[in-house]
TIVO-2410 file (N, C-alpha, C; in nm, 3 decimals):
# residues 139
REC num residu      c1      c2      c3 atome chaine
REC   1      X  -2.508  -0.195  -4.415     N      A
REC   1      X  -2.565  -0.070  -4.460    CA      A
REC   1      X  -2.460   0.004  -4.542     C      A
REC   2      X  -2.500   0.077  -4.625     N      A
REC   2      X  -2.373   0.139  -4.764    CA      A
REC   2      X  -2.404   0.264  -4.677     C      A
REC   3      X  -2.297   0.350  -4.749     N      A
REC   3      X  -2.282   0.507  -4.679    CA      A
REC   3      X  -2.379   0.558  -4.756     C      A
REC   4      X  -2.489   0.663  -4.746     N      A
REC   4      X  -2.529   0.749  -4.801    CA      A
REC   4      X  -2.443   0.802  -4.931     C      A
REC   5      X  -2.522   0.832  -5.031     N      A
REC   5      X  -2.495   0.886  -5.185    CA      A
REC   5      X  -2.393   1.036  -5.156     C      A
REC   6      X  -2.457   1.115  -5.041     N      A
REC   6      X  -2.455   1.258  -4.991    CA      A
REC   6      X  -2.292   1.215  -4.966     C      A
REC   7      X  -2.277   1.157  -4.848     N      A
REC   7      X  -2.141   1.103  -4.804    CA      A
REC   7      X  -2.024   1.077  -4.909     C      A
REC   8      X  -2.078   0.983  -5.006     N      A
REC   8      X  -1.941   0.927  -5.054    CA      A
REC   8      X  -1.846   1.072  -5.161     C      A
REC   9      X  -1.931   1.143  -5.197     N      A
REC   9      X  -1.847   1.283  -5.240    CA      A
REC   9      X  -1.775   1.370  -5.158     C      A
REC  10      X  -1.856   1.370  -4.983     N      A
REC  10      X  -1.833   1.464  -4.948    CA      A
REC  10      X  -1.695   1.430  -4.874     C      A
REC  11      X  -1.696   1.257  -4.833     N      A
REC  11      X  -1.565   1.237  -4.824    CA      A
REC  11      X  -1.472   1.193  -4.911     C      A
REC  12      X  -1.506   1.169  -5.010     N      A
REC  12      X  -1.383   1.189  -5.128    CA      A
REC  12      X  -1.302   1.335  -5.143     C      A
REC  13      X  -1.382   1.403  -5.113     N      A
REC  13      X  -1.327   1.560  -5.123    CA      A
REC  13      X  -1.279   1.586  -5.000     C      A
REC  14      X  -1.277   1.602  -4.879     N      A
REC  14      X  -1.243   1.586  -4.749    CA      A
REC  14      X  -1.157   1.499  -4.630     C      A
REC  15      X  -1.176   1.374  -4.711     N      A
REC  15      X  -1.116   1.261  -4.589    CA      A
REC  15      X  -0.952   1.290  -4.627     C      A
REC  16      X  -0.867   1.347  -4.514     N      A
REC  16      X  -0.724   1.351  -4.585    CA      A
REC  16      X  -0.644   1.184  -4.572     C      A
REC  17      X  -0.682   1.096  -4.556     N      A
REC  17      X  -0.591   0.972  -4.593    CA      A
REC  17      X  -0.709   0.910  -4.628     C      A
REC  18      X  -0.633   0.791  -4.771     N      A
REC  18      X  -0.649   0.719  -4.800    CA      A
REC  18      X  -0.533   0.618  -4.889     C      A
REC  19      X  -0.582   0.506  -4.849     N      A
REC  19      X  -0.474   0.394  -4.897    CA      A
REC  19      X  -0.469   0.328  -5.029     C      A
REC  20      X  -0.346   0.317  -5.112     N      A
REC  20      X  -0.407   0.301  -5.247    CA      A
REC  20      X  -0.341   0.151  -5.260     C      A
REC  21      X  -0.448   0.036  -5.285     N      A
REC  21      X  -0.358  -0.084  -5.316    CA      A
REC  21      X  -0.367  -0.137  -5.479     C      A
REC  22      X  -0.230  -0.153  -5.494     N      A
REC  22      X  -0.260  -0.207  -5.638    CA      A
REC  22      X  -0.244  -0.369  -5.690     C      A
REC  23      X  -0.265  -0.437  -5.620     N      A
REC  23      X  -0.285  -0.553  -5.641    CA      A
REC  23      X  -0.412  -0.587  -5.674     C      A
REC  24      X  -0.480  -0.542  -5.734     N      A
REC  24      X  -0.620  -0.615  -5.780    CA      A
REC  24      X  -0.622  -0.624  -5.968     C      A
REC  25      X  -0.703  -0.719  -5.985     N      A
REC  25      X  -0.650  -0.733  -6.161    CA      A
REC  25      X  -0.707  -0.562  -6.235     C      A
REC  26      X  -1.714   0.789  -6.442     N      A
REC  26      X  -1.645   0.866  -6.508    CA      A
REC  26      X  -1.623   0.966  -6.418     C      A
REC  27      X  -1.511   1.040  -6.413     N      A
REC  27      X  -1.464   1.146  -6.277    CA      A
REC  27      X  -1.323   1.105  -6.307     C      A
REC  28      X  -1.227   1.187  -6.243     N      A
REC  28      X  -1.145   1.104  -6.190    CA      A
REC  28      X  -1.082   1.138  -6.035     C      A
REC  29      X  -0.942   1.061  -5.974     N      A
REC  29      X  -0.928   1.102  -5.871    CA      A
REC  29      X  -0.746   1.125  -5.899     C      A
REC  30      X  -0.673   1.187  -5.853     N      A
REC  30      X  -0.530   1.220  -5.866    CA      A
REC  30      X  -0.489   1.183  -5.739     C      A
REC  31      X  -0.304   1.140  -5.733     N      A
REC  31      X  -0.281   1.147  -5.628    CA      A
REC  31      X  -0.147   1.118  -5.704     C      A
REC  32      X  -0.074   1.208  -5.602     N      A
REC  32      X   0.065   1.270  -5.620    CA      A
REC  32      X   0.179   1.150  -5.575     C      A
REC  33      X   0.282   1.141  -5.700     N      A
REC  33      X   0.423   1.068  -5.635    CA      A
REC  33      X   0.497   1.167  -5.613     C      A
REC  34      X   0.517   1.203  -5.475     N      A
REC  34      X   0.582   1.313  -5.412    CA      A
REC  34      X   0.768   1.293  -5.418     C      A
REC  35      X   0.814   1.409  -5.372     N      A
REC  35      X   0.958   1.433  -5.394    CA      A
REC  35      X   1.058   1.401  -5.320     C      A
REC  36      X   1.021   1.311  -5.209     N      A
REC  36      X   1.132   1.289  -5.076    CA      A
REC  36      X   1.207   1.195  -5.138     C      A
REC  37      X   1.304   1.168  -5.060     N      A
REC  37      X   1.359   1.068  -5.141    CA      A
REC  37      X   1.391   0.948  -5.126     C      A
REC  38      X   1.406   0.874  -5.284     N      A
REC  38      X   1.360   0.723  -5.237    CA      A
REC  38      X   1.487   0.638  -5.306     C      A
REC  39      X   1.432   0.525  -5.261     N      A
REC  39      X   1.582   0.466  -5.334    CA      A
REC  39      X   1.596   0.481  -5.475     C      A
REC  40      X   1.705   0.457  -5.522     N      A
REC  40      X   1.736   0.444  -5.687    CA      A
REC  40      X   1.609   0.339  -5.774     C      A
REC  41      X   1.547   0.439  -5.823     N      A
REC  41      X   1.452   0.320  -5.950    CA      A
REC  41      X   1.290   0.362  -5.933     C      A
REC  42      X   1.242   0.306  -5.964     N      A
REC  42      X   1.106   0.357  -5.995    CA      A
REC  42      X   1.036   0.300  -5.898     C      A
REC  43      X   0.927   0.386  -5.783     N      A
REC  43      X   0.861   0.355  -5.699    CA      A
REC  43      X   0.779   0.223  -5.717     C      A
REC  44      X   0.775   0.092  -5.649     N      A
REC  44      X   0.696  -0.023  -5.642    CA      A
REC  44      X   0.566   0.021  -5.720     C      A
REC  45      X   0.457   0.120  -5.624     N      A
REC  45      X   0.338   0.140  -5.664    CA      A
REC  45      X   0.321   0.191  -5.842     C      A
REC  46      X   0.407   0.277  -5.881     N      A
REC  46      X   0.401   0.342  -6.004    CA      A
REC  46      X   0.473   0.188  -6.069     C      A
REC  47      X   0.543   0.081  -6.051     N      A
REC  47      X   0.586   0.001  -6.158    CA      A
REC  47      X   0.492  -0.083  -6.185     C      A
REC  48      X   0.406  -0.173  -6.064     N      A
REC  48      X   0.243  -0.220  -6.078    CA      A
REC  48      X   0.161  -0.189  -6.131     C      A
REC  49      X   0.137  -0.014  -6.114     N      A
REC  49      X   0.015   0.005  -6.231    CA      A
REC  49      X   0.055   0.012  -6.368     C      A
REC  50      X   0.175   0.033  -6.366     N      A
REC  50      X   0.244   0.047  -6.507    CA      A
REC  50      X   0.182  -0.107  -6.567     C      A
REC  51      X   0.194  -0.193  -6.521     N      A
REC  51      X   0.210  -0.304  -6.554    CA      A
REC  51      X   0.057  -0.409  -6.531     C      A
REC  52      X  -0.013  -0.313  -6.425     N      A
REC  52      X  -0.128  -0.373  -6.412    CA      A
REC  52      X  -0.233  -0.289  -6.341     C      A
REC  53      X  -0.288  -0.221  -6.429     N      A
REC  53      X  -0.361  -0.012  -6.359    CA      A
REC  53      X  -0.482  -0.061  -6.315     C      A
REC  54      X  -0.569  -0.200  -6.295     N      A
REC  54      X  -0.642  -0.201  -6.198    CA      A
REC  54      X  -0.594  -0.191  -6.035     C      A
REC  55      X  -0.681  -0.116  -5.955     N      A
REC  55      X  -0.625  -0.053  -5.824    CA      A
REC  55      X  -0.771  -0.079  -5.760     C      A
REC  56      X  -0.707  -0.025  -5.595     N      A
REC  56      X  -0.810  -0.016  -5.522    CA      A
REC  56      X  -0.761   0.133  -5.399     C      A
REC  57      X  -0.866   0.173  -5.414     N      A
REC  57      X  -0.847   0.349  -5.307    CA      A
REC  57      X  -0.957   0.293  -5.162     C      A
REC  58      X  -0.874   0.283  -5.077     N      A
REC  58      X  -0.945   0.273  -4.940    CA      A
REC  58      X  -1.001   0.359  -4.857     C      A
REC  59      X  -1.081   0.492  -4.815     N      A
REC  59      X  -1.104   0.507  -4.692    CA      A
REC  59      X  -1.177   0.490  -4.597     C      A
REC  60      X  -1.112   0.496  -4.470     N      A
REC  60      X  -1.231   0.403  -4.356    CA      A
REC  60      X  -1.188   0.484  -4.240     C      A
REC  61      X  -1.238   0.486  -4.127     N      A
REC  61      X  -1.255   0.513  -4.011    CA      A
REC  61      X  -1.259   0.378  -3.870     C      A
REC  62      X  -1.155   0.402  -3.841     N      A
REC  62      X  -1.166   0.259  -3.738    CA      A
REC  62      X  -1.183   0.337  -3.584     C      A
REC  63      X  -1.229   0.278  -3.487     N      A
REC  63      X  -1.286   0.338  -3.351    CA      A
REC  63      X  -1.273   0.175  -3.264     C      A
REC  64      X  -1.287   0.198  -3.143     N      A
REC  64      X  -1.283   0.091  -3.048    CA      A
REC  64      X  -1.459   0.059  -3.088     C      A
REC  65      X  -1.525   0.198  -3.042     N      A
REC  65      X  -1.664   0.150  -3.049    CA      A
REC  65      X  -1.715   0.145  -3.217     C      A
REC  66      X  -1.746   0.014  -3.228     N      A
REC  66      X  -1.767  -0.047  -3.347    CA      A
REC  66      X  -1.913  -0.010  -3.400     C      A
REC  67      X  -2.003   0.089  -3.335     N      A
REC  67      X  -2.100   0.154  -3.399    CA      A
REC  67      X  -2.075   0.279  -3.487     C      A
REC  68      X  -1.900   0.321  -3.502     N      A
REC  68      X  -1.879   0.435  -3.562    CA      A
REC  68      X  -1.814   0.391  -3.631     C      A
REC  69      X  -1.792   0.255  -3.689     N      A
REC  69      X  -1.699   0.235  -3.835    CA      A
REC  69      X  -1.785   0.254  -3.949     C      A
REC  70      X  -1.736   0.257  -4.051     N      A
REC  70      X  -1.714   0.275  -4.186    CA      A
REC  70      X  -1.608   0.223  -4.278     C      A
REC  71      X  -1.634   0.260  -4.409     N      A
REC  71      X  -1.536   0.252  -4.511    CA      A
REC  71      X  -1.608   0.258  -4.625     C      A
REC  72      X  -1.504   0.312  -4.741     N      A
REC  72      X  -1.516   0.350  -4.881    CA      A
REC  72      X  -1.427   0.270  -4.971     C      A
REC  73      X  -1.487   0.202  -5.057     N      A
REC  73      X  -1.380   0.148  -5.175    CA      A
REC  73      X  -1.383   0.192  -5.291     C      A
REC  74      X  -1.289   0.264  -5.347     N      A
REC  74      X  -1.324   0.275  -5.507    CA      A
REC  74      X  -1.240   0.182  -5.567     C      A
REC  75      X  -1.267   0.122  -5.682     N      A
REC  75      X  -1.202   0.074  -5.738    CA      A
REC  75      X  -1.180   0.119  -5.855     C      A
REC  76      X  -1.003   0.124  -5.928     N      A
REC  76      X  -0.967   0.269  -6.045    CA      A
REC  76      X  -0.953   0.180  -6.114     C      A
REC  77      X  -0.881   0.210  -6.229     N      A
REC  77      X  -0.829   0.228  -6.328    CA      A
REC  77      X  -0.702   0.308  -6.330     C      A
REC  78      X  -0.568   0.301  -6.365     N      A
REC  78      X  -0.500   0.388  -6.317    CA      A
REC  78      X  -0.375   0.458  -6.435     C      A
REC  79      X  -0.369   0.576  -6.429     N      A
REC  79      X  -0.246   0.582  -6.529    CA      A
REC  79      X  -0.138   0.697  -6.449     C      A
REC  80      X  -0.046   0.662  -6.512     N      A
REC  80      X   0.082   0.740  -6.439    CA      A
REC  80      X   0.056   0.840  -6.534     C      A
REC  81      X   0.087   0.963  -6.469     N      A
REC  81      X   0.107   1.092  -6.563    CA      A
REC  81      X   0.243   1.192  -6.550     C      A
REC  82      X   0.354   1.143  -6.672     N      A
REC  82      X   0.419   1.223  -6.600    CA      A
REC  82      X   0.439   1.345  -6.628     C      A
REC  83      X   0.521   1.429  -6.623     N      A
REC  83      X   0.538   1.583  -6.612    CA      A
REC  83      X   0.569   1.602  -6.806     C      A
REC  84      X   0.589   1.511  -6.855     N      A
REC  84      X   0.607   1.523  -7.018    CA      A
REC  84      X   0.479   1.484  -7.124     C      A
REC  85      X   0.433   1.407  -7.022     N      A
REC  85      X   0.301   1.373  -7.131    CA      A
REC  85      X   0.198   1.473  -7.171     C      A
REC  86      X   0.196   1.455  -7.313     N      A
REC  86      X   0.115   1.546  -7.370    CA      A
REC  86      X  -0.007   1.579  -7.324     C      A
REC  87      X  -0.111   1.631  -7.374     N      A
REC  87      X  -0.251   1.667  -7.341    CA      A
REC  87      X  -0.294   1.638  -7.157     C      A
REC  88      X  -0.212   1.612  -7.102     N      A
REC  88      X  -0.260   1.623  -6.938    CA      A
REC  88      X  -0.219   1.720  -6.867     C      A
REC  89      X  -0.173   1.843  -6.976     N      A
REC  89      X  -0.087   1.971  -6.869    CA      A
REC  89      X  -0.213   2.023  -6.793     C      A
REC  90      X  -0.350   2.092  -6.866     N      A
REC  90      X  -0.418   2.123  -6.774    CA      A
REC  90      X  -0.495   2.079  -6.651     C      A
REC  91      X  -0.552   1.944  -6.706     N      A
REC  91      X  -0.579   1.846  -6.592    CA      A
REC  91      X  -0.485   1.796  -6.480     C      A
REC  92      X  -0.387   1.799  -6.521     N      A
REC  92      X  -0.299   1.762  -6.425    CA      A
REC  92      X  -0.234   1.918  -6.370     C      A
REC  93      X  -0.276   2.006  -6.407     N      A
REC  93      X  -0.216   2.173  -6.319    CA      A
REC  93      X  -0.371   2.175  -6.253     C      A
REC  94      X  -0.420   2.183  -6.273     N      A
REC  94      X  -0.574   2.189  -6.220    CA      A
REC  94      X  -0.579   2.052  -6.107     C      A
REC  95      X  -0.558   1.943  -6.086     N      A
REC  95      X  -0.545   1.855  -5.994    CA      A
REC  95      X  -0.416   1.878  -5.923     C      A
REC  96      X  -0.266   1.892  -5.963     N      A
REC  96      X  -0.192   1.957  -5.836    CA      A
REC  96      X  -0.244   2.115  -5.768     C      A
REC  97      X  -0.296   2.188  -5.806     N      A
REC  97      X  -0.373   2.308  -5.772    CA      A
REC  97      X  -0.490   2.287  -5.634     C      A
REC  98      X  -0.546   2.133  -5.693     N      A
REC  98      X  -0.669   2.093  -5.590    CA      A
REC  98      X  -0.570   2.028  -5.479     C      A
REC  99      X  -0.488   1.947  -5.514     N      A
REC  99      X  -0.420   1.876  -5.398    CA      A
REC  99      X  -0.354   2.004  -5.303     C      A
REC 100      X  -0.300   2.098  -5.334     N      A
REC 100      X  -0.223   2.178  -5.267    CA      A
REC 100      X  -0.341   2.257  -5.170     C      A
REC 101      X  -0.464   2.302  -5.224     N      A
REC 101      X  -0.569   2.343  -5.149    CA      A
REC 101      X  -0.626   2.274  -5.069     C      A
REC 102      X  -0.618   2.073  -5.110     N      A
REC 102      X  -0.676   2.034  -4.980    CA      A
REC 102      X  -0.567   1.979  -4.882     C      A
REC 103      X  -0.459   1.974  -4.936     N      A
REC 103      X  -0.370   2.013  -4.769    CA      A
REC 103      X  -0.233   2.110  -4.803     C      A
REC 104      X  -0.265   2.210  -4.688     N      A
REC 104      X  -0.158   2.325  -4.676    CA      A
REC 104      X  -0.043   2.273  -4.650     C      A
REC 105      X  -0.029   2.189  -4.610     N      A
REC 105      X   0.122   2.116  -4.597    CA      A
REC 105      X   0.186   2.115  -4.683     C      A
REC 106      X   0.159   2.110  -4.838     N      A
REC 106      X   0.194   2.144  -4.964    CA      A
REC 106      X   0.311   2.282  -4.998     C      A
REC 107      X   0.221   2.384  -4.964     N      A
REC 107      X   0.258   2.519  -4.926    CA      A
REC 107      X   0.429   2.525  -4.814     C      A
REC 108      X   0.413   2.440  -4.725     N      A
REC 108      X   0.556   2.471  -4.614    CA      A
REC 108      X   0.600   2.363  -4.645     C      A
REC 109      X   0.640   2.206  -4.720     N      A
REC 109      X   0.690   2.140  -4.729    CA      A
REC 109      X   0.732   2.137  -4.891     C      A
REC 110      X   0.834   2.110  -4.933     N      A
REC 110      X   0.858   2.076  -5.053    CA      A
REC 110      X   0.826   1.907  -5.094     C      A
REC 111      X   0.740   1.789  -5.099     N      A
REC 111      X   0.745   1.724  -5.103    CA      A
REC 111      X   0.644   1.710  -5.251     C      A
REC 112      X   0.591   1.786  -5.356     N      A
REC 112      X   0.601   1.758  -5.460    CA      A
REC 112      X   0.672   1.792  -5.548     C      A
REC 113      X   0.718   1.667  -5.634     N      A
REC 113      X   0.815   1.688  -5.758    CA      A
REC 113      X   0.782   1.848  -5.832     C      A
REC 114      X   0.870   1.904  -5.896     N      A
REC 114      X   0.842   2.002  -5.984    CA      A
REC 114      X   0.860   2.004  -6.136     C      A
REC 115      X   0.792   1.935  -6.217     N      A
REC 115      X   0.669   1.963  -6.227    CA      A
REC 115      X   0.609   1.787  -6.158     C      A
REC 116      X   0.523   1.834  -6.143     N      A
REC 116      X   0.473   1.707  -6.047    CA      A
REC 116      X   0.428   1.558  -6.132     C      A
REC 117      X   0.438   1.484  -6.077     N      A
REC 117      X   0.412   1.276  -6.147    CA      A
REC 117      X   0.270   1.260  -6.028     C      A
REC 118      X   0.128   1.278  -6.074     N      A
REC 118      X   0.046   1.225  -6.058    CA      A
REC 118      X  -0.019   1.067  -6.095     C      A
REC 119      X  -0.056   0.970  -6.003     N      A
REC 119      X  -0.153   0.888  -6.072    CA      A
REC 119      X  -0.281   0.927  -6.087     C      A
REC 120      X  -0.328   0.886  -6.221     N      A
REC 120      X  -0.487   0.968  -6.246    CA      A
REC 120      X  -0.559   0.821  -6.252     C      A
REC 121      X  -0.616   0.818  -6.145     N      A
REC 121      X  -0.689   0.734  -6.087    CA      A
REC 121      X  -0.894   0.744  -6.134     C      A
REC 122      X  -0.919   0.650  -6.230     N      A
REC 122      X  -1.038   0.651  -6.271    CA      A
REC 122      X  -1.122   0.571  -6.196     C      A
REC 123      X  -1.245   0.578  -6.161     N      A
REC 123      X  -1.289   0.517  -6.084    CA      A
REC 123      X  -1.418   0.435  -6.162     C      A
REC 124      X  -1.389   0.300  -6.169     N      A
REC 124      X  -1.526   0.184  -6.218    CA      A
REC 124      X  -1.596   0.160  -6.141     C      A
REC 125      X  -1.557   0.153  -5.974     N      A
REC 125      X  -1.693   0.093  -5.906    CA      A
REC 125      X  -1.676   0.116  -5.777     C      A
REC 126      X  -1.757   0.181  -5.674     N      A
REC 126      X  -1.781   0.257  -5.544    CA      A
REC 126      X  -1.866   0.113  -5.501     C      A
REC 127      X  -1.814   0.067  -5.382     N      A
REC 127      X  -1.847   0.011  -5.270    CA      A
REC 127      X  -1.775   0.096  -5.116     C      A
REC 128      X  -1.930   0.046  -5.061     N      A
REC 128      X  -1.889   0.126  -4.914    CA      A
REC 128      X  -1.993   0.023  -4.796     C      A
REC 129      X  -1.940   0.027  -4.650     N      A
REC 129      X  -2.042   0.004  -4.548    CA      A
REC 129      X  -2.030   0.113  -4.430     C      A
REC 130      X  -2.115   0.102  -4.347     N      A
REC 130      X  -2.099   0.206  -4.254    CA      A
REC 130      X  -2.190   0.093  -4.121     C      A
REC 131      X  -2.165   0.144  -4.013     N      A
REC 131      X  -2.207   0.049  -3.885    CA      A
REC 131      X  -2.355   0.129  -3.873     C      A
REC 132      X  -2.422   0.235  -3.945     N      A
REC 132      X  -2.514   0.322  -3.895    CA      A
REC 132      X  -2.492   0.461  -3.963     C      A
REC 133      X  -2.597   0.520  -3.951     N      A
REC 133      X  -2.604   0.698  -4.014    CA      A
REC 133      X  -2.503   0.778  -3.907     C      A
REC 134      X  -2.517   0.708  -3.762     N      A
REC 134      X  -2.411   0.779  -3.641    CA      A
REC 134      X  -2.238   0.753  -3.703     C      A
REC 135      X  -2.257   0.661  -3.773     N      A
REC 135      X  -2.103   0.606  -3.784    CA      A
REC 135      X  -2.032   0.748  -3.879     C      A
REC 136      X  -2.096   0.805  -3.935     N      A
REC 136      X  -1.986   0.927  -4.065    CA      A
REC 136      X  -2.003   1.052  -4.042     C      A
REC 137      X  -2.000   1.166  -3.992     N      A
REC 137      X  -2.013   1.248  -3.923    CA      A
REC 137      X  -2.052   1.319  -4.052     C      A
REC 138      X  -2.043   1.332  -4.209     N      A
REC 138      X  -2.062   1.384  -4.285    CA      A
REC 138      X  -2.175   1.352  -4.311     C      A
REC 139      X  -2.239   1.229  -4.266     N      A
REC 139      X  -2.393   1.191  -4.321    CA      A
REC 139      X  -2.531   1.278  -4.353     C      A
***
């Protein structure tokens, strides 16, 4: 059974984790290369899409009782954006703006860059299953 149409927005906008893998060969979705610190050189994930921007965005819900799973796949398109590139200042101030509103942790932690390195994550194709309408509490 696929998740309801209603669902797959309401947890795209809501679900706070999701997993981004980039090993696979209109909207979009952002998600921040944050500021902690990492070793010398350019993060694994940002050198892959550099090199190969089909992706995959995971979220799911796992439970013992297996009538309440789920999961969401989008599959992107992906581009690094960084803090110099032209024509993405507003889209990309308008998407760190949304990220900081959907988690306050933003606010008491310093963990985005200033000015911030988003991936702008396009999305070609939504697959999802769910165990039941009981399984997503957003249904």
């Amino acid at each position: 059974m696929q998740l309801p149409q209603s669902a797959i927005g309401a947890l795209l906008d809501s679900w706070p984790v999701a997993r981004l893998a980039t090993l696979g060969p209109e909207g979009l979705l952002w998600s921040p290369i944050d500021a902690k610190p990492k070793r010398a050189g350019e993060l694994a994930r940002v050198r892959h899409l550099r090199a190969h921007p089909a992706a995959s965005l995971l979220l799911d819900e796992y439970s013992d009782d297996w009538s309440r799973l789920w999961w969401l796949r989008v599959d992107v398109t992906a581009r690094v954006v960084e803090p110099a590139d032209s024509g993405a200042g507003a889209a990309a101030a308008a998407a760190v703006a949304a990220l900081r509103a959907k988690y306050p942790q933003y606010a008491q932690v310093a963990v985005l860059r200033e000015p911030a390195t988003l991936l702008e994550l396009r999305p070609v194709r939504i697959a999802s299953w769910c165990a039941g309408r009981e399984a997503v509490p957003i249904c």
